[in-house]
TIMI-789021 format. One record per residue (C-alpha): residue number from 1; residue in three letters; chain; x, y, z. Coordinates in nm, 2 decimals. Example, Ala and Ser with C-alpha at 12.3 -4.5 7.8 and 13.67 -1.06 7.14 Angstrom:
residues 2
   pos   code   unit        X        Y        Z
     1    ala      A     1.23    -0.45     0.78
     2    ser      A     1.37    -0.11     0.71
***
This chain:
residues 233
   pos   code   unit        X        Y        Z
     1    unk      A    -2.41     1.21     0.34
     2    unk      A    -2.40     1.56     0.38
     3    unk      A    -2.27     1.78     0.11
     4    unk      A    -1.91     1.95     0.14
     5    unk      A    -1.89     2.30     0.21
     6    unk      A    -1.64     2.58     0.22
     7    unk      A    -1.66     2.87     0.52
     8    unk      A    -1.65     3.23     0.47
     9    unk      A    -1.30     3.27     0.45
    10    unk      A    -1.26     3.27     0.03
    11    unk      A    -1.07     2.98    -0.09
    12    unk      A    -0.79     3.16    -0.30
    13    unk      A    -0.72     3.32     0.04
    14    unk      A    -0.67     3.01     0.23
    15    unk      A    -0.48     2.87    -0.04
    16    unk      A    -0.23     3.18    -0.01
    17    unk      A    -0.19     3.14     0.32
    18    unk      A    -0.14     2.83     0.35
    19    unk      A     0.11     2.74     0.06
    20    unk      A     0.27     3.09     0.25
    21    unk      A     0.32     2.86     0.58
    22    unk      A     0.52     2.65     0.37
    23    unk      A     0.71     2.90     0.19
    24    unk      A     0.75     3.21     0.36
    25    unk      A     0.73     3.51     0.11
    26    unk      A     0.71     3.31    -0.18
    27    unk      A     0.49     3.17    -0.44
    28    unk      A     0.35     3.20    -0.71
    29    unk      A     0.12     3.49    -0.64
    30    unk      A     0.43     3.72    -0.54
    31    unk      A     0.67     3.65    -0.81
    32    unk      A     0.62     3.96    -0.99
    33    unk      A     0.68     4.15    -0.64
    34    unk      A     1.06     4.02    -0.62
    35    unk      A     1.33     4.24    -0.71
    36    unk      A     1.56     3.96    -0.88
    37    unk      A     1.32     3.78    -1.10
    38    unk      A     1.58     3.63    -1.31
    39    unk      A     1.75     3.47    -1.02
    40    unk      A     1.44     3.34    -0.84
    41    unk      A     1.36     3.16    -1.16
    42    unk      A     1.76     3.06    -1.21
    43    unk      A     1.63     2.90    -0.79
    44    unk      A     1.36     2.71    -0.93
    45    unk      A     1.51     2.60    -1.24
    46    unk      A     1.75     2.40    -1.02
    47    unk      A     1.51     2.32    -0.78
    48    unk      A     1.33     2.13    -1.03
    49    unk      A     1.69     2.01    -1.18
    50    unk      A     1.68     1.86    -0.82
    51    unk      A     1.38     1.66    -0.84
    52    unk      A     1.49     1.52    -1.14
    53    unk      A     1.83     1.42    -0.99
    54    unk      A     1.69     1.27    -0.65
    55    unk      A     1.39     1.07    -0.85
    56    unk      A     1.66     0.91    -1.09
    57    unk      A     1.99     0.87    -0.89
    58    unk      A     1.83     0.87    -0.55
    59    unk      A     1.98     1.05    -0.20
    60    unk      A     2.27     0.89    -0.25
    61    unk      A     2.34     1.03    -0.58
    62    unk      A     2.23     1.36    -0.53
    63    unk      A     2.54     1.63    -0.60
    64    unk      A     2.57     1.97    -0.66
    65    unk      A     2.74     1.96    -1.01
    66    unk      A     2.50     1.67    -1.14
    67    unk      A     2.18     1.96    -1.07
    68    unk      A     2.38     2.22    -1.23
    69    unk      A     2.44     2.01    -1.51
    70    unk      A     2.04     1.93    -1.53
    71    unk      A     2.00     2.30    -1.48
    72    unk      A     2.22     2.41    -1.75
    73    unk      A     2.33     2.69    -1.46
    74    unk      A     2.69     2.74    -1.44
    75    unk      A     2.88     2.64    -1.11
    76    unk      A     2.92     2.98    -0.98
    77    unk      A     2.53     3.04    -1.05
    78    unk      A     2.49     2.72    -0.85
    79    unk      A     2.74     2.81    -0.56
    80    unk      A     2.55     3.18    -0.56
    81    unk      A     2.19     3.00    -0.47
    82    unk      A     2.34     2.70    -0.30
    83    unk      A     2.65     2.71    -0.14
    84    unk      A     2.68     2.38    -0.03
    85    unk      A     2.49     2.04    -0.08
    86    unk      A     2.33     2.10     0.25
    87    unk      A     2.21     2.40     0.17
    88    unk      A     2.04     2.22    -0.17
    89    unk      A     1.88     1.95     0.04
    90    unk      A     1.73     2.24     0.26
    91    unk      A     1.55     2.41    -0.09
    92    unk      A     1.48     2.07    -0.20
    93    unk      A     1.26     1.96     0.05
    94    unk      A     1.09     2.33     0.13
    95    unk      A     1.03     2.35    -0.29
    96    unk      A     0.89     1.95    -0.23
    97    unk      A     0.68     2.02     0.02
    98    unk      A     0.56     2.37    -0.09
    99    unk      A     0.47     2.22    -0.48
   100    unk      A     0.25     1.90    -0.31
   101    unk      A     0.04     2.12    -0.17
   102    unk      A     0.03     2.40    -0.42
   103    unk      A    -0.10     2.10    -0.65
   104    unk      A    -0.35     1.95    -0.42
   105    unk      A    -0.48     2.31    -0.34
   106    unk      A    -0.52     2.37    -0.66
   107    unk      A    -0.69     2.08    -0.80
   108    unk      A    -0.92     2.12    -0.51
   109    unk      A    -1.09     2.40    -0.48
   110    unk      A    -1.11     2.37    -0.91
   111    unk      A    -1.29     2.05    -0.82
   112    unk      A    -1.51     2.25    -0.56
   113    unk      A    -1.62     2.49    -0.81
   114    unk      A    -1.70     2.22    -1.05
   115    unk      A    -1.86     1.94    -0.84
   116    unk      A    -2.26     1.86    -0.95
   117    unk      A    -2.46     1.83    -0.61
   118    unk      A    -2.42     1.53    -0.45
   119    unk      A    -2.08     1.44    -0.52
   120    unk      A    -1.92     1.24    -0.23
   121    unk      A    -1.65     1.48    -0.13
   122    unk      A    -1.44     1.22    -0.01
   123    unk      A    -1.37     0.99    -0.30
   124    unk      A    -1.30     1.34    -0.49
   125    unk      A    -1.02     1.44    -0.21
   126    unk      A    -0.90     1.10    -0.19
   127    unk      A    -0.87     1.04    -0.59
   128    unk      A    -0.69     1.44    -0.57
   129    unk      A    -0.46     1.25    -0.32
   130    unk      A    -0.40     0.94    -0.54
   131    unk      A    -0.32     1.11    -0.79
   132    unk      A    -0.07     1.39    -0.61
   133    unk      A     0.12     1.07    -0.50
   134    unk      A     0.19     0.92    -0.86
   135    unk      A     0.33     1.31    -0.87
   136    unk      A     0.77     1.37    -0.96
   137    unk      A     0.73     1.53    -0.60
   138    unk      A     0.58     1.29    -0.42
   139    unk      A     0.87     1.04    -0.59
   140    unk      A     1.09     1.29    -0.42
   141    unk      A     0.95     1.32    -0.09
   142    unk      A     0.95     0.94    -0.04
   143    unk      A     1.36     0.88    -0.20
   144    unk      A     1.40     1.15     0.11
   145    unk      A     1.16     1.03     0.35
   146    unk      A     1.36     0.67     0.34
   147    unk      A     1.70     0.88     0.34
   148    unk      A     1.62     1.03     0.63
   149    unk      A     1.58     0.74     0.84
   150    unk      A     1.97     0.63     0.83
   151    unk      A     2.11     1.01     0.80
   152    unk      A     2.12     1.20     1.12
   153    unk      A     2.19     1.49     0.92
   154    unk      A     1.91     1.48     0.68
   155    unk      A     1.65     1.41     0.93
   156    unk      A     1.70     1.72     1.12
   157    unk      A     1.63     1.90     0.85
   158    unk      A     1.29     1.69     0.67
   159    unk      A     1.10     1.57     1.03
   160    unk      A     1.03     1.94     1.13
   161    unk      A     0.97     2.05     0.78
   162    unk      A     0.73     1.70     0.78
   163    unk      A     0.57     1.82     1.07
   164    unk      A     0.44     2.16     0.92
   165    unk      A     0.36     1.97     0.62
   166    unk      A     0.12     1.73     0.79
   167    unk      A     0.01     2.04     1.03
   168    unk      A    -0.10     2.26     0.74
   169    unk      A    -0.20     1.94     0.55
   170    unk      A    -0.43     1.85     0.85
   171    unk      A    -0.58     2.22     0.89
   172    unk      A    -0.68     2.28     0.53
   173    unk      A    -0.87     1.96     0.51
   174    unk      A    -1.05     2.05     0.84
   175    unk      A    -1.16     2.38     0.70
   176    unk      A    -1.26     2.17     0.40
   177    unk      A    -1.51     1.93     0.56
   178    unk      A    -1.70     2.10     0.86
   179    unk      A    -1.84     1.78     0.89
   180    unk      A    -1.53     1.60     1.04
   181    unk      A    -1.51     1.91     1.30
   182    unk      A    -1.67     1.77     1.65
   183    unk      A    -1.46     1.44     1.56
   184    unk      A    -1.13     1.61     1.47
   185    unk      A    -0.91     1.24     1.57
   186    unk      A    -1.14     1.07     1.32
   187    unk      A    -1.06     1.29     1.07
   188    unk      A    -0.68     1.22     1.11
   189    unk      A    -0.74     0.83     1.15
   190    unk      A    -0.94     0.87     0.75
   191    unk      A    -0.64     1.11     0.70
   192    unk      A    -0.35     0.87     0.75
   193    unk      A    -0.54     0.60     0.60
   194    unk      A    -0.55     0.77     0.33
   195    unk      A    -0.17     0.85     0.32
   196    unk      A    -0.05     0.53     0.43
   197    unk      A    -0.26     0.30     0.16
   198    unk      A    -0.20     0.50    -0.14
   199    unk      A     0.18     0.53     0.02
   200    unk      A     0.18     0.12    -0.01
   201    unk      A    -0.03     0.13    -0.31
   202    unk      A     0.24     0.33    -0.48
   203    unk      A     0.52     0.08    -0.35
   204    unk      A     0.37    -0.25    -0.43
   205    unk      A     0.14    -0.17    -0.73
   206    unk      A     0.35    -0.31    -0.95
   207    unk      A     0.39    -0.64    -0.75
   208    unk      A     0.05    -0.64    -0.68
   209    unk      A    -0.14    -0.62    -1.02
   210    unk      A    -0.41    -0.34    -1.11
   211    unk      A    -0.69    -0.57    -0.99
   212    unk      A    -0.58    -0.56    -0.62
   213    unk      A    -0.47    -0.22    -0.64
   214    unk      A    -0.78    -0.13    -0.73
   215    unk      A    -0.92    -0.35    -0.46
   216    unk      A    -0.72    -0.19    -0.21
   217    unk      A    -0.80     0.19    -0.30
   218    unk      A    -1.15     0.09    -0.30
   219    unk      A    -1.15     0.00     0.01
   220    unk      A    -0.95     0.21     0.21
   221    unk      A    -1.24     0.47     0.03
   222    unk      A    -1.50     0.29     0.19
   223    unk      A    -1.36     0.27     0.53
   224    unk      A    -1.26     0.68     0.49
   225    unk      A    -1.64     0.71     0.41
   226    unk      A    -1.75     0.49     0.69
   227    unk      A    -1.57     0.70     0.91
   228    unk      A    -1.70     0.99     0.79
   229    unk      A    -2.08     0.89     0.87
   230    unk      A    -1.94     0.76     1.24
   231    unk      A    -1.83     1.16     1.25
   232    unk      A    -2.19     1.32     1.19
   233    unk      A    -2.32     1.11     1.50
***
C-alpha cells in the first residue's frame, strides 16, 4: 500500500483555511486580532454552555435562559450575543461544525508528523474519525441532525451548513491521500462508509456489545482499505 503523503501546500496552512471556510474570520489563530476579546470569549463560553444543554435536554429542551444559566452570563449578556433562540441555534451549529473539524485537523496532521513509515493511513484516519464521533460535538450534531428532520425551521439552517461541512470535509481528505485522486467517487463511497458505520456504531454500541462493535469497525476498515487498493489500479 502506498504511503500517505502531504502536497506542497504546508499543513498548518490548509488547516487555517479550511476551519476559515467554516468560520469566517474566526478561530483560534485570530483571537488575539479581535477588538472585543472579552466578549468573543463571553460567545464561546455559551456556545459551549449550548453543547452542554443540547447533549443533556436535547432540541427540544434547548432555551435561551437554560445556556445562560450553564454560562453563568447574565440575560442581557445573553440577549447582546443572541438575541433570539434562532439566533443561538445558528451559533450552535456553525461553533459544531467549526470545533469537529478543528479537532480532526488537528489530531491529524499531529498523527502525520508522528507516524513510523508504513503506517496504513487509513486505519489512522478512520480511528481519528471514531474517535471525533464519541466527541460532546458530535453528540450535538446528531441531537440536531435528527431535529432537523421534523423542523422546517431548523433544517434550513443545518442542511446548507451540512453541506459545507461534508464539502470541506471531502476536500481536505482529498488533499490528504493523493492516492484516492484519479478515483475521487471511491474516495466518497470509503468516506460515507466511514461516517455511516461509526454513525450506527455510536447508536447501537450499547445494544450491540463491544465484541460486535468491534466486529463491525473492523470491518468497515477492511472494506475502506479494499477500496483504497481498487483506487491505485
Amino acid at each position: 500500500m502506498a504511503e500517505h503523503t502531504m502536497t506542497s501546500t504546508r499543513p498548518a496552512t490548509r488547516r487555517a483555511q479550511a476551519l476559515s471556510r467554516m468560520r469566517p474570520g474566526g478561530g483560534p489563530d485570530d483571537r488575539q486580532r479581535w477588538q472585543q476579546r472579552k466578549a468573543s470569549l463571553t460567545r464561546e463560553a455559551i456556545l459551549e454552555a449550548a453543547v452542554d444543554s443540547l447533549v443533556d435536554t436535547g432540541y427540544a429542551g434547548l432555551s435561551t435562559n437554560d445556556v445562560a444559566r450553564r454560562a453563568s452570563v447574565s440575560r442581557g449578556a445573553m440577549h447582546h450575543h443572541f438575541a433570539s433562540r434562532a439566533d443561538l441555534v445558528e451559533g450552535l451549529i456553525e461553533h459544531v461544525f467549526y470545533h469537529r473539524m478543528r479537532q480532526f485537523l488537528d489530531e491529524f496532521l499531529a498523527r502525520l508528523k508522528q507516524a513510523p513509515p508504513g503506517e496504513d493511513p487509513y486505519r489512522m484516519a478512520m480511528e481519528l474519525h471514531w474517535r471525533s464521533v464519541q466527541s460532546r460535538e458530535y453528540g450535538a450534531f446528531l441531537r440536531l441532525a435528527v431535529a432537523a428532520r421534523s423542523d422546517d425551521a431548523l433544517a434550513a439552517i443545518f442542511t446548507p451548513a451540512a453541506r459545507l461541512y461534508d464539502e470541506i470535509w471531502l476536500g481536505e481528505m482529498h488533499h490528504a491521500f493523493p492516492q484516492w485522486r484519479e478515483a475521487p467517487e471511491l474516495m466518497r463511497i470509503a468516506n460515507d462508509v466511514t461516517q455511516a458505520v461509526h454513525a450506527g456504531v455510536l447508536i447501537n454500541g450499547a445494544i450491540w456489545g463491544d465484541e460486535r462493535s468491534a466486529a463491525v469497525l473492523e470491518r468497515a476498515a477492511m472494506l475502506v482499505e479494499d477500496l483504497a487498493q481498487l483506487a491505485q489500479g
